[in-house]
C-alpha positions as CSV (number, residue, x, y, z in Angstrom):
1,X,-41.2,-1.7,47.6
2,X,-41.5,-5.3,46.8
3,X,-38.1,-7.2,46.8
4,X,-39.4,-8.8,43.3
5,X,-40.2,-5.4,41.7
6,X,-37.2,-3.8,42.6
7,X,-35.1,-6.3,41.8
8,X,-36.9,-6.1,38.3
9,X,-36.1,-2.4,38.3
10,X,-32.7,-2.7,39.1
11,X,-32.3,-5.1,36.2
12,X,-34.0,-3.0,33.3
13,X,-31.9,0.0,34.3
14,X,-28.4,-2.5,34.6
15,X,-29.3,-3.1,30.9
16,X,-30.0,-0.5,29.5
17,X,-27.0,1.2,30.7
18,X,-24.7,-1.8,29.6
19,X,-25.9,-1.3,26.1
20,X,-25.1,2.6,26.6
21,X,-21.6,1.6,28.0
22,X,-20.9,-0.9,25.0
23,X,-21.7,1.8,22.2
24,X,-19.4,4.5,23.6
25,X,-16.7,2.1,24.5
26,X,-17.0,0.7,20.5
27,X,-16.8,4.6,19.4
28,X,-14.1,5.6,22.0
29,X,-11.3,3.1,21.3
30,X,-8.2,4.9,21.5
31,X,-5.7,3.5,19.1
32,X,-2.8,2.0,20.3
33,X,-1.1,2.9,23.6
34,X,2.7,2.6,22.4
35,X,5.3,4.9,22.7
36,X,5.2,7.9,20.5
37,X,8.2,8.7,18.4
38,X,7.5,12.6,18.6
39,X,4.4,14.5,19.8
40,X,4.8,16.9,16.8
41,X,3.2,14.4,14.5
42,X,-0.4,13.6,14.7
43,X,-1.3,10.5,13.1
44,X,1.2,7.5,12.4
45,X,0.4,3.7,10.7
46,X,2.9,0.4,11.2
47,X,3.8,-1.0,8.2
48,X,4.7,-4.4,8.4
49,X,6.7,-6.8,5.8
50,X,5.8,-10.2,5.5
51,X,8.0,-12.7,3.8
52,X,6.0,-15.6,5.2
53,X,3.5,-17.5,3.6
54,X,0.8,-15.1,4.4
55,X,2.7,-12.5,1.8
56,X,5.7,-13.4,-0.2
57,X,7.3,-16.4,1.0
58,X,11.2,-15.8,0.8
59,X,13.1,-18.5,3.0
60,X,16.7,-16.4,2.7
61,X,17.8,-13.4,4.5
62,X,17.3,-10.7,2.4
63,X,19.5,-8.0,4.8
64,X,19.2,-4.5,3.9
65,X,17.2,-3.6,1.0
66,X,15.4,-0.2,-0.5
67,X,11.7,-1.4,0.2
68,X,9.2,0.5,-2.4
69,X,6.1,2.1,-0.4
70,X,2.8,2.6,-2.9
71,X,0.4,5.0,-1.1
72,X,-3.1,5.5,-2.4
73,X,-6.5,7.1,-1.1
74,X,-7.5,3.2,0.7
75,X,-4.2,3.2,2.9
76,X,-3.3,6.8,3.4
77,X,-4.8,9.9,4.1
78,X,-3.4,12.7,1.9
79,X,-5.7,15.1,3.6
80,X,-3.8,14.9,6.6
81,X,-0.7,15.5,4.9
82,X,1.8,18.3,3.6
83,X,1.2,18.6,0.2
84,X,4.6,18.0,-1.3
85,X,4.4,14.9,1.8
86,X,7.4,16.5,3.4
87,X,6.0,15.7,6.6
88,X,6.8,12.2,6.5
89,X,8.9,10.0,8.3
90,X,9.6,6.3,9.0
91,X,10.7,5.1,11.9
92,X,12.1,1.3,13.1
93,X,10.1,-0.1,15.3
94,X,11.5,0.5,18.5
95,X,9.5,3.9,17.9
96,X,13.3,5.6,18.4
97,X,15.5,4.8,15.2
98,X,14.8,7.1,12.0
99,X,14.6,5.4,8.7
100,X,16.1,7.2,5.1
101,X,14.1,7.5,2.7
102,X,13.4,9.6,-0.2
103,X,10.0,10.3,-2.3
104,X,9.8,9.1,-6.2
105,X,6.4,10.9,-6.6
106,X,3.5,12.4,-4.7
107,X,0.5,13.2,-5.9
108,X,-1.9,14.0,-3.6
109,X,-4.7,15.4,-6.2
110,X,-4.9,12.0,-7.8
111,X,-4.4,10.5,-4.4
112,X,-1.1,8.4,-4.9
113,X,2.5,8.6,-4.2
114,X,5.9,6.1,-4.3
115,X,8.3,5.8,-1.7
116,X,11.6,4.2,-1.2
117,X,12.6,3.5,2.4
118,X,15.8,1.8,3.5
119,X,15.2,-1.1,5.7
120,X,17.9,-3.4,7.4
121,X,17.9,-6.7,8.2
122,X,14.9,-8.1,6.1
123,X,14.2,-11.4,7.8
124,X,13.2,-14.5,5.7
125,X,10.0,-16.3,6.4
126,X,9.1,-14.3,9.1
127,X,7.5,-10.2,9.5
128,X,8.9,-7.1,10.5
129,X,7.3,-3.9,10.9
130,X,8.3,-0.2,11.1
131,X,6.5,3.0,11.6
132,X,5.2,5.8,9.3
133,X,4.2,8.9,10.7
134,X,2.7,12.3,8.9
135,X,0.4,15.0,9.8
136,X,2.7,17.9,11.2
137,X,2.4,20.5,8.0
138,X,5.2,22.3,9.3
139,X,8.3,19.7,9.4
140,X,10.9,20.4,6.8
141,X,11.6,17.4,4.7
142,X,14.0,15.3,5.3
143,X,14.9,12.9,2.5
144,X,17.9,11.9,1.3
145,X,18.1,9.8,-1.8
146,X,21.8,9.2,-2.2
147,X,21.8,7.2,1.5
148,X,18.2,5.3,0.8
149,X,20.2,3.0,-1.4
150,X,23.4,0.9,0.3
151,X,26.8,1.6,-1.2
152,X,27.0,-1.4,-3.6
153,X,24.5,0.3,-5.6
154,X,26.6,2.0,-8.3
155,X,23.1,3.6,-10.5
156,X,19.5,3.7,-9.7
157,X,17.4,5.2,-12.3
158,X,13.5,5.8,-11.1
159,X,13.0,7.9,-14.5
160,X,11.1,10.5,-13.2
161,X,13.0,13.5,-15.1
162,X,10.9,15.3,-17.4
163,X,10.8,14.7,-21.2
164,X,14.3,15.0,-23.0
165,X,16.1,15.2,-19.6
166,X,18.5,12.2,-18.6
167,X,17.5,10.8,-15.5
168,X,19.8,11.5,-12.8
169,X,20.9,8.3,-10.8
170,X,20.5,8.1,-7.1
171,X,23.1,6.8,-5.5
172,X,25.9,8.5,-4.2
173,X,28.1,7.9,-7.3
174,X,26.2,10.4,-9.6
175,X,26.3,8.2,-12.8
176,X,23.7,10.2,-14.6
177,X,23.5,9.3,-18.4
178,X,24.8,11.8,-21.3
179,X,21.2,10.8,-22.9
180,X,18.0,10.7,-22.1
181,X,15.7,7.9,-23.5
182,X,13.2,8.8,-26.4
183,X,10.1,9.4,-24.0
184,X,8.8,9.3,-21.2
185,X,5.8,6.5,-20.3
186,X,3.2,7.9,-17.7
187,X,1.9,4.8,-17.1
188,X,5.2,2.5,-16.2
189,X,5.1,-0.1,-13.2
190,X,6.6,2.5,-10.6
191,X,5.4,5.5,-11.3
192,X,6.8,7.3,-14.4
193,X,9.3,5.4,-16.3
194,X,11.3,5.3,-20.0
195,X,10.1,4.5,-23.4
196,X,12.0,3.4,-25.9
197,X,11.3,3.6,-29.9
198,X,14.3,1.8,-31.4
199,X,16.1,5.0,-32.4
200,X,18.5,5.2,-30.5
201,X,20.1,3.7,-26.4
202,X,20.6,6.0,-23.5
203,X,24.4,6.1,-22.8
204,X,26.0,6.2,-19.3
205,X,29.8,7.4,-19.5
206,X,32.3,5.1,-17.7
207,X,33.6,6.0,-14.2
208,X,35.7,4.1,-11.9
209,X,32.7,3.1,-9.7
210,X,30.9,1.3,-12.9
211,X,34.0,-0.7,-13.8
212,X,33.9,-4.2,-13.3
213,X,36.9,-6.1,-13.0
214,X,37.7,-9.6,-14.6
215,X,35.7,-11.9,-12.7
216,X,34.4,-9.6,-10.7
217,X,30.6,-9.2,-9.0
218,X,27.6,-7.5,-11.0
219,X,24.2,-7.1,-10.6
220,X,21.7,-5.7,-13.4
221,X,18.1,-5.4,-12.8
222,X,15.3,-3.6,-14.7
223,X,11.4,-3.9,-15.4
224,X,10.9,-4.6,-19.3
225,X,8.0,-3.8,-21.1
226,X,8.1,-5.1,-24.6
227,X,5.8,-3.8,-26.9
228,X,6.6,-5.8,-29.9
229,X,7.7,-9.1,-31.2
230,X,11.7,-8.3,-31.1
231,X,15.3,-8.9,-30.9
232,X,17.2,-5.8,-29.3
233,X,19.7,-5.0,-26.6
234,X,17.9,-3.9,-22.9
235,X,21.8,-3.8,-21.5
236,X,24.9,-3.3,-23.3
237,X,28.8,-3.1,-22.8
238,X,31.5,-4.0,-25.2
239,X,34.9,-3.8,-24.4
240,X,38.1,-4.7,-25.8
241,X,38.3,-8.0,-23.4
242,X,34.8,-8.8,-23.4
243,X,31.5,-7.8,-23.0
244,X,27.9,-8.2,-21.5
245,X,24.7,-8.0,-23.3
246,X,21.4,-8.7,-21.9
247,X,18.6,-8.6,-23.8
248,X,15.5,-9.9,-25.7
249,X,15.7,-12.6,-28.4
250,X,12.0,-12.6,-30.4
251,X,10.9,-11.7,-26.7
252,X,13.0,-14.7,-25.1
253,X,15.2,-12.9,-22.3
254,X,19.3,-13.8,-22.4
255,X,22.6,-13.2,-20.9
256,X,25.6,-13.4,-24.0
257,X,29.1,-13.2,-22.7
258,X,30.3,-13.5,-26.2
259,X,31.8,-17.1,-25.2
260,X,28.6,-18.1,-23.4
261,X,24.7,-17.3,-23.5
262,X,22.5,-18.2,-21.3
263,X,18.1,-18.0,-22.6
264,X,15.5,-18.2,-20.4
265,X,13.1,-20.7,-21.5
266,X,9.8,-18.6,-21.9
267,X,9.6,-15.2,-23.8
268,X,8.2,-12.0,-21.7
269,X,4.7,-10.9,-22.0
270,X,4.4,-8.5,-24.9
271,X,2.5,-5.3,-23.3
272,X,3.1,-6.4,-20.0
273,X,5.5,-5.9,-17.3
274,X,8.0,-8.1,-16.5
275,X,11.2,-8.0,-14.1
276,X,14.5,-9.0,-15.7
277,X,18.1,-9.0,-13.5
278,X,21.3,-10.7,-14.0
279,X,23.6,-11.6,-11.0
280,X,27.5,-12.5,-11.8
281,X,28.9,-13.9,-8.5
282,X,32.6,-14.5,-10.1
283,X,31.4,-18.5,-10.8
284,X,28.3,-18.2,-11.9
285,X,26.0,-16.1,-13.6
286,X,22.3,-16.0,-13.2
287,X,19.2,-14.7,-15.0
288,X,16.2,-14.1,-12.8
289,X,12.7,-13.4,-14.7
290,X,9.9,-12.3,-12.3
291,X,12.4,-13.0,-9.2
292,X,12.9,-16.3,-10.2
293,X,15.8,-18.5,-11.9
294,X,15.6,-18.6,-15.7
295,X,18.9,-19.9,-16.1
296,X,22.5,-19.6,-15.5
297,X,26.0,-20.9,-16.6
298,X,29.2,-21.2,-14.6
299,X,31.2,-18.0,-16.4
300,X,32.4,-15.3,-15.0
301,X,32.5,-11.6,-16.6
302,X,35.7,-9.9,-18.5
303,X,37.0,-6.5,-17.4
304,X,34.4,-4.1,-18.6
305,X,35.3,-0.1,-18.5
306,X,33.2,0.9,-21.6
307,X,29.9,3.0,-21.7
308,X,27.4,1.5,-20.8
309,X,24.0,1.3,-23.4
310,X,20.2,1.1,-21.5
311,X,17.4,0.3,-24.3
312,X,19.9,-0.4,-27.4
313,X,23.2,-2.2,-28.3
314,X,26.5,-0.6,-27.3
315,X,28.1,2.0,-30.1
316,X,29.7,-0.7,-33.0
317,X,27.1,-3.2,-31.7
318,X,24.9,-5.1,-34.2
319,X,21.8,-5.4,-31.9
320,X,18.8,-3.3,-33.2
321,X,17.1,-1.2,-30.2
322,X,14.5,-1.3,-27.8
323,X,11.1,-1.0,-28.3
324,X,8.9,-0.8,-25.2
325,X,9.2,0.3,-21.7
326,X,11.9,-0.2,-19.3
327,X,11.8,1.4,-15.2
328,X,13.8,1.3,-12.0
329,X,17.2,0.1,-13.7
330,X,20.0,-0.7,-11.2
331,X,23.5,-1.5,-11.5
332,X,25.7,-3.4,-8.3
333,X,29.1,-3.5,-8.1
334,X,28.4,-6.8,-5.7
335,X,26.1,-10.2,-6.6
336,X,23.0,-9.5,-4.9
337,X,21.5,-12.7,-3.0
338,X,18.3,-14.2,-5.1
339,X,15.9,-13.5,-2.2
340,X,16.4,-9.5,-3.1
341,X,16.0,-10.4,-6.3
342,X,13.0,-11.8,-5.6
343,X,12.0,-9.4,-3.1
344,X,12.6,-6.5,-5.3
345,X,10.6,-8.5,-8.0
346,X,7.3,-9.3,-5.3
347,X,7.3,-5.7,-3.8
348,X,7.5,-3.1,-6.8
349,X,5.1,-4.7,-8.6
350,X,1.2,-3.6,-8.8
351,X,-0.1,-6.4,-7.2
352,X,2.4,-6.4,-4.2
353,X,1.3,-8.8,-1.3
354,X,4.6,-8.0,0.5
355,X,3.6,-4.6,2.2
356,X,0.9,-4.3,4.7
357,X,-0.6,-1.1,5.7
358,X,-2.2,-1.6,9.2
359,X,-4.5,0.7,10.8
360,X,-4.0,4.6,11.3
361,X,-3.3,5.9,14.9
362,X,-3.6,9.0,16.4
363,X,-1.5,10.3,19.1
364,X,-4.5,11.6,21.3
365,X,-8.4,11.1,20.8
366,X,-10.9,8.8,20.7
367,X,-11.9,7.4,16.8
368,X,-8.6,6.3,15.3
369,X,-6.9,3.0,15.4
370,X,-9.2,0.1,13.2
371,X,-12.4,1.6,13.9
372,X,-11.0,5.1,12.5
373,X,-9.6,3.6,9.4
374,X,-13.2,2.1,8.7
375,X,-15.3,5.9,9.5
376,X,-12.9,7.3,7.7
377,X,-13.5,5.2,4.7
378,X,-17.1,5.2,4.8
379,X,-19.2,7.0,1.9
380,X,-21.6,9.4,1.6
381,X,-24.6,7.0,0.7
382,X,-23.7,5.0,3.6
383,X,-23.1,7.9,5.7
384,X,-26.9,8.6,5.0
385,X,-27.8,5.0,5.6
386,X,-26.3,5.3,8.9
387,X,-27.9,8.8,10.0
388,X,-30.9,7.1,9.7
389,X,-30.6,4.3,11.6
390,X,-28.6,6.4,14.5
391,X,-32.2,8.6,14.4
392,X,-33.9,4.8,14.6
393,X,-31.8,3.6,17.5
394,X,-32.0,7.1,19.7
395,X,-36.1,6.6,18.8
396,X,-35.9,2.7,20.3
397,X,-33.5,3.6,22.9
398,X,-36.4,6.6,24.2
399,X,-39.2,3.7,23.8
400,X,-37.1,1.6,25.8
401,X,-36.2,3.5,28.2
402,X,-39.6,5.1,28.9
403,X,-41.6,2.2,28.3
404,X,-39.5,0.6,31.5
405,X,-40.0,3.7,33.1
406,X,-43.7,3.4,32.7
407,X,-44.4,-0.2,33.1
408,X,-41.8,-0.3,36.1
409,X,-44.3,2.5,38.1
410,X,-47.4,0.7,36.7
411,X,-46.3,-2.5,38.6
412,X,-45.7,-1.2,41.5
413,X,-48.5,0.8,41.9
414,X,-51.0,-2.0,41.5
415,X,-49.2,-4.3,43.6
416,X,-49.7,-1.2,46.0
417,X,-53.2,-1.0,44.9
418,X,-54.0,-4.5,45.4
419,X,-53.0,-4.8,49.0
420,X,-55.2,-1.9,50.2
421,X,-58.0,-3.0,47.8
422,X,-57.7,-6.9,50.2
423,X,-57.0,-4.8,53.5
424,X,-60.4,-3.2,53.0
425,X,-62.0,-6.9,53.1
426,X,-65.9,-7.4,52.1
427,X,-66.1,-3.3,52.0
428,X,-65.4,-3.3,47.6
429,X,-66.3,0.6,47.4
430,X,-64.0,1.4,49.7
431,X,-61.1,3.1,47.6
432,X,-63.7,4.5,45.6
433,X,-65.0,7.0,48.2
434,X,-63.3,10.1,48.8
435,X,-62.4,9.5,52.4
436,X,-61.3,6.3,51.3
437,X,-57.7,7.0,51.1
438,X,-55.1,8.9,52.9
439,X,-54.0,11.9,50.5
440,X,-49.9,10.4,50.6
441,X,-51.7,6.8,49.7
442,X,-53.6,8.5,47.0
443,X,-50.7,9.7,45.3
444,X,-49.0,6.2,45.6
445,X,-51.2,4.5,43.6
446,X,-51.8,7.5,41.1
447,X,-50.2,5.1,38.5
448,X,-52.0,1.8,38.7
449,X,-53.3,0.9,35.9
450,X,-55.9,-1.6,38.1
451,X,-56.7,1.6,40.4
452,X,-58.2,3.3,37.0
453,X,-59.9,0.2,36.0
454,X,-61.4,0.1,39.5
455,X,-63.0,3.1,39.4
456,X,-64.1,2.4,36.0
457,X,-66.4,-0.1,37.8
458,X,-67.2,1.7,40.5
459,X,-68.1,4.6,39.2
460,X,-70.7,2.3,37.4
461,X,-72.1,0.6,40.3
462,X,-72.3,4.1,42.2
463,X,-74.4,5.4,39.4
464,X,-77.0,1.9,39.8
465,X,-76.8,2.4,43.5
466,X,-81.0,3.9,45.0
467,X,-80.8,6.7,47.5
468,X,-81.8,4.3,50.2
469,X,-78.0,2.7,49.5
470,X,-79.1,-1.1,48.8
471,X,-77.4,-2.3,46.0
472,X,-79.1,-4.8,43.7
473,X,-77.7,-5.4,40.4
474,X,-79.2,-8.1,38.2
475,X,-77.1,-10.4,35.6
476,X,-77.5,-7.8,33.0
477,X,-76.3,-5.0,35.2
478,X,-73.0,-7.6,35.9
479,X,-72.3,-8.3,32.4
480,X,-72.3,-4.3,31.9
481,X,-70.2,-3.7,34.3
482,X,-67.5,-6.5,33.0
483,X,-67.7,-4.5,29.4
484,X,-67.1,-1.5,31.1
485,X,-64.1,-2.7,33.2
486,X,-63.1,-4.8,30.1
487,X,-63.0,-1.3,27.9
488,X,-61.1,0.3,30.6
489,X,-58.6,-2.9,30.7
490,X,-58.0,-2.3,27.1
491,X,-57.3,1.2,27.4
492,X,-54.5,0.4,29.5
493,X,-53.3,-2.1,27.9
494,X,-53.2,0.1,25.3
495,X,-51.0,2.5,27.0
496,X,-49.0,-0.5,27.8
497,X,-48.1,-1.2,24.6
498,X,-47.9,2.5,23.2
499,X,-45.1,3.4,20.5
500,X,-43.8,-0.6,20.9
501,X,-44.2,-0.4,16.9
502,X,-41.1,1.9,16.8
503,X,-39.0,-1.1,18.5
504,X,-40.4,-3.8,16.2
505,X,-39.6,-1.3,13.0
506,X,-36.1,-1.3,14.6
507,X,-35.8,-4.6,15.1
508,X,-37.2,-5.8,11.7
509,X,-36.1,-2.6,9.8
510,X,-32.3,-2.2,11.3
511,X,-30.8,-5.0,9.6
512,X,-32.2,-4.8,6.1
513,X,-31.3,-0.6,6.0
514,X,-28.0,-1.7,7.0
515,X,-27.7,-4.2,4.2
516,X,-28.9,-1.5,2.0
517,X,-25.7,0.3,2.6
518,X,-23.5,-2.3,2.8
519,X,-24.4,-3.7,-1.2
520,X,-24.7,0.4,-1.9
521,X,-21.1,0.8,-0.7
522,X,-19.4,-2.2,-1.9
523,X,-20.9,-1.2,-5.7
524,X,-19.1,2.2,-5.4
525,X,-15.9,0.6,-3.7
526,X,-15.9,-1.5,-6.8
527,X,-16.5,1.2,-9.2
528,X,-14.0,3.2,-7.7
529,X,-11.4,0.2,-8.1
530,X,-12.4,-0.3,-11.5
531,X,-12.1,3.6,-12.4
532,X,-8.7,3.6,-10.8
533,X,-7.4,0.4,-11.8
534,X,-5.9,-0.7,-8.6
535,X,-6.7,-4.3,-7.6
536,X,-4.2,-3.9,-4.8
537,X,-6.2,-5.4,-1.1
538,X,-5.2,-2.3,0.1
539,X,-7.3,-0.4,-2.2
540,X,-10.2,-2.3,-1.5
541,X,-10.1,-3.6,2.2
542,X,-10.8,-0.3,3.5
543,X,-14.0,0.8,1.6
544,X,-15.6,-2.8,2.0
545,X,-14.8,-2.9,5.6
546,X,-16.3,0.7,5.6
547,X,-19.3,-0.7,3.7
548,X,-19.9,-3.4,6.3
549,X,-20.5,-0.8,8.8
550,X,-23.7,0.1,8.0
551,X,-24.6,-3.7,8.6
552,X,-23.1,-2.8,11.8
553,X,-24.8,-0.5,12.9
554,X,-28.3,-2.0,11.7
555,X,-27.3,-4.6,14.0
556,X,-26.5,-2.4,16.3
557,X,-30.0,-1.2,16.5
558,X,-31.7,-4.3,16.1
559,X,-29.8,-6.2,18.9
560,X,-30.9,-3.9,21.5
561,X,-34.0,-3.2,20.3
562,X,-35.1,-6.9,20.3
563,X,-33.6,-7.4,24.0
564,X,-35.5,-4.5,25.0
565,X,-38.8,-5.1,23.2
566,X,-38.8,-8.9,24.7
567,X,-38.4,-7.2,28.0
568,X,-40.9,-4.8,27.9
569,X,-43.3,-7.4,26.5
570,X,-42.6,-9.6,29.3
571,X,-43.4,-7.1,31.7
572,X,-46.2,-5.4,30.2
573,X,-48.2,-9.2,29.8
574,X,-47.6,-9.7,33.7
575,X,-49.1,-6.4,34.5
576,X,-52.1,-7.2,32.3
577,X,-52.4,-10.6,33.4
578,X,-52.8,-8.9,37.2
579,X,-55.3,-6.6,35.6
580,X,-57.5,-9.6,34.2
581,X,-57.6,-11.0,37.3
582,X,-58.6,-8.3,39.0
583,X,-61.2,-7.5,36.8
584,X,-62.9,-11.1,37.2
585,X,-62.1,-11.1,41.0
586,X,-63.5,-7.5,41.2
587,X,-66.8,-8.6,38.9
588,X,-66.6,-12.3,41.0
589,X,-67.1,-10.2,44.2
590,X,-69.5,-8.0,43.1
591,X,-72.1,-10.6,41.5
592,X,-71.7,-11.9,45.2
593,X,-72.2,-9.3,47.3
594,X,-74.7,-7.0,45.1
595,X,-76.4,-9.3,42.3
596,X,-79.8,-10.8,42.4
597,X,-79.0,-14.3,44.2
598,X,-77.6,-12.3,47.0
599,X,-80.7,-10.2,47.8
600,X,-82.9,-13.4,47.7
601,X,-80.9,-15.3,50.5
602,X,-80.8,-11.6,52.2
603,X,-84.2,-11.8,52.2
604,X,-84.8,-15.5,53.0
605,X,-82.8,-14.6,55.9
């Protein structure tokens, strides 16, 4: 074989199989090759906090904190779940340390749930991750409420009793209230939560682990929904020494101490949620609206033993009650530093920047890790979108690869072909007769595309040649002969550039199918969002990223297919370039050796 053809060879196969090599390596990713916290569970995702700039920017140590988890159908796979999400655990991330934690809801029908996990040592300014792992159906669950919350937490109320129940608190203290509020509001900022009409507060009895001494620490903090222009108690407690109302003043938040009040500046958003907390350090107390300072005077609070009113004005209090919406309320026996105020404030909101949900992994197998995340997001419009242009690519990666096949033997058949048609000399009929050829040389050049068109002419010339075997063939008979080796040129260029249309649909069709998808997609992510009403990135990262895959993959197609076709094309206008010239050098020789002007000087001779 000819050093230059095989080389050529060599170099069509080398790229084809790269491109083969690329595409499964891009579908086989394995996800991430860290340790595994127990081979029991199937699938895990890292969770990362970021209290940099990127998320919520807090420059203070927050320390330990309960961090709220919102999952949802774009960052979690209820499929692949127990039902009741028993099968969940978080673990630090050294892969080894369990995390507490304890479920507020879980839903997977409507695909959502809320999660509280206990995380130490929050840094400030900086990101720290820990892992979530589900999938084994048959792990027993292991919350435990009490220890998700630190010991300075006297009462936590998620409000997730049913109607006319108190909610029970969840710390280890059990301070659950003698009364439950009026209703219940489906729709509050963490799942369920409490409505208040006005009628009436819930009461929480005193116990030694809600008493405040004089001077002592406290921390209050509570999401506020007011529904009305108003001036009503959120927190109450009057004792006989003092006392400590927070509440609303015509929608204006405030702190009184009965000596002192302290207002915040702007009232809260009527309809809207809005996070209210009030730290007493012993020196200073603060009101925090939306995690940030509202205002503060140096006080420090009486001895307070009495109940304690949530939505209303103590018992003997003139404040009217609450009308509106109140979730997660929280009472600390300690002041709790302003960046977990302002964490708290950042991460258990709707629009919560603070949490990151990166990709799935699976413990074993090939289509998890990013790429997994992004099939398993994809819909069933683009999954039809994509079908067909995996049909499209398997049709341009047969062309290709046969077409190189083809042209590859063509090539080096005639290059075969022409050096036994120039060892024969002056006889040109030569290969044409059937002794011509050794039967093994025969076979050798069974592909040349110039053989065929050889004998095209030959054939001709054999048919003009007298019994007597002189050959004289005038202009006429020369110019027939070209059209006849011309027709048979263009037959095999034909062949040459057989089912090449399929790679130029690929390469000009690919692209726009896989924009097709992608705007089809990102409308029905949208809708979806809409319908839901969750604007959280979470929510909508996956399905556009899943979107954006059938763009992929028309790429995908197109890329390959246009390397491909501008080889082949290269190729296939060599080999008819050697057939043009063989043609006029056949027809050249010919005119020369058989045409009229050569039987004259024969003759003159």
């Amino acid at each position: 074989m000819n050093p230059m053809t095989s080389s050529r060879w060599r170099g069509a196969q080398t790229l084809l199989l790269t491109f083969a090599l690329v595409f499964l390596m891009a579908g086989a990713l394995p996800g991430s090759a860290r340790a595994w916290w127990s081979k029991d569970w199937p699938y895990r995702r890292q969770i990362t906090i970021d209290t940099s700039a990127k998320g919520v920017q807090i420059g203070q140590p927050i320390g330990r904190a309960p961090l709220l988890l919102r999952l949802h159908s774009g960052n979690f796979k209820f499929d692949d779940a127990a039902q009741d999400g028993s099968d969940l655990r978080f673990v630090a991330a050294d892969d080894k340390t369990p995390l507490t934690y304890h479920i507020e809801s879980f839903d997977p029908l409507l695909g959502v749930a809320t999660i509280w996990v206990d995380v130490r040592d929050v840094p400030a300014g900086a990101t720290k991750s820990f892992w979530m792992y589900y999938g084994d159906k048959k792990a027993v669950a292991a919350v435990d409420t009490a220890q998700t919350f630190d010991p300075d937490y006297t009462a936590v109320y998620h409000f997730d009793a049913a109607q006319g129940s108190p909610p029970k608190d969840k710390t280890v203290y059990g301070n659950t209230p003698q009364t439950a509020p009026a209703g219940v509001d489906d729709a509050a900022v963490i799942g369920r939560g409490a409505r208040f009409t006005g009628q009436g507060p819930m009461i929480v009895p005193p116990s030694p682990s809600l008493a405040v001494a004089p001077g002592g620490a406290f921390t209050f903090s509570a999401w506020v929904r007011p529904d009305q222009p108003q001036t009503a108690a959120l927190y109450a407690r009057r004792d006989a020494g003092g006392m400590l109302v927070v509440g609303i003043d015509q929608g204006a938040p405030y702190v009184d101490l009965g000596s002192q009040r302290i207002t915040g500046a702007a009232a809260l958003a009527q309809g809207q949620w809005s996070h209210v907390a009030v730290v007493a350090d012993g020196r200073t107390v603060t009101l925090y609206v939306d995690g940030r300072p509202a205002g503060s005077a140096a006080a420090a609070l009486a001895a307070l033993n009495a109940p304690i009113a949530i939505g209303g004005d103590a018992p003997g209090g003139p404040l009217a009650g609450f009308q509106g919406g109140l979730d997660e309320v929280r009472f600390s026996r300690v002041a709790r530093p302003a960046a977990l105020i302002r964490m708290d404030a950042a991460s258990q909101g709707a629009d919560s920047r603070l949490v990151v949900f990166n990709a799935d992994e699976k413990q074993s197998g090939f289509g998890f890790g990013y790429f997994g995340v992004i099939v398993k997001s994809v819909t069933v419009d683009a999954w039809v979108v994509i079908v067909i242009l995996l049909v499209m690519a398997a049709a341009s990666w047969y062309v290709m690869w046969t077409k190189s096949v083809y042209v590859g033997a063509v090539d080096r058949a005639n290059e075969r072909f022409t050096a036994l048609f120039r060892a024969r000399g002056d006889d040109l009929m030569a290969l044409s007769r059937p002794d011509g050829l050794p039967e093994a040389e025969a076979r050798r050049i069974r592909a040349s595309s110039i053989n065929r068109i050889y004998l095209a002419g030959a054939q001709d010339i054999a048919r003009r040649t007298p019994r007597d075997g002189r050959v004289v063939l005038r202009v006429e008979s020369i110019e027939v002969l070209r059209a006849i080796m011309d027709a048979a040129y263009v037959r095999e260029s034909q062949k040459l550039s057989r089912s090449m249309v399929l790679l130029t649909i690929a390469i000009s069709g690919g692209p726009f199918l896989g924009l097709l998808g992608t705007v089809v997609g990102v409308m029905i992510t949208f809708a979806a969002i809409a319908a839901a009403g969750d604007v959280n990135v979470n929510a909508i990262a996956p399905g556009i990223s899943a979107a954006l895959l059938a763009t992929v993959t028309g790429l995908g197609v197109a890329i390959p297919a246009l390397f491909g076709y501008n080889y082949i094309l290269t190729r296939n206008k060599a080999v008819q370039a050697n057939m043009q010239v063989f043609v006029d050098e056949f027809v050249t020789r010919i005119s020369e050796q058989f045409g009229e002007q050569a039987y004259a000087r024969a003759a003159a001779e």
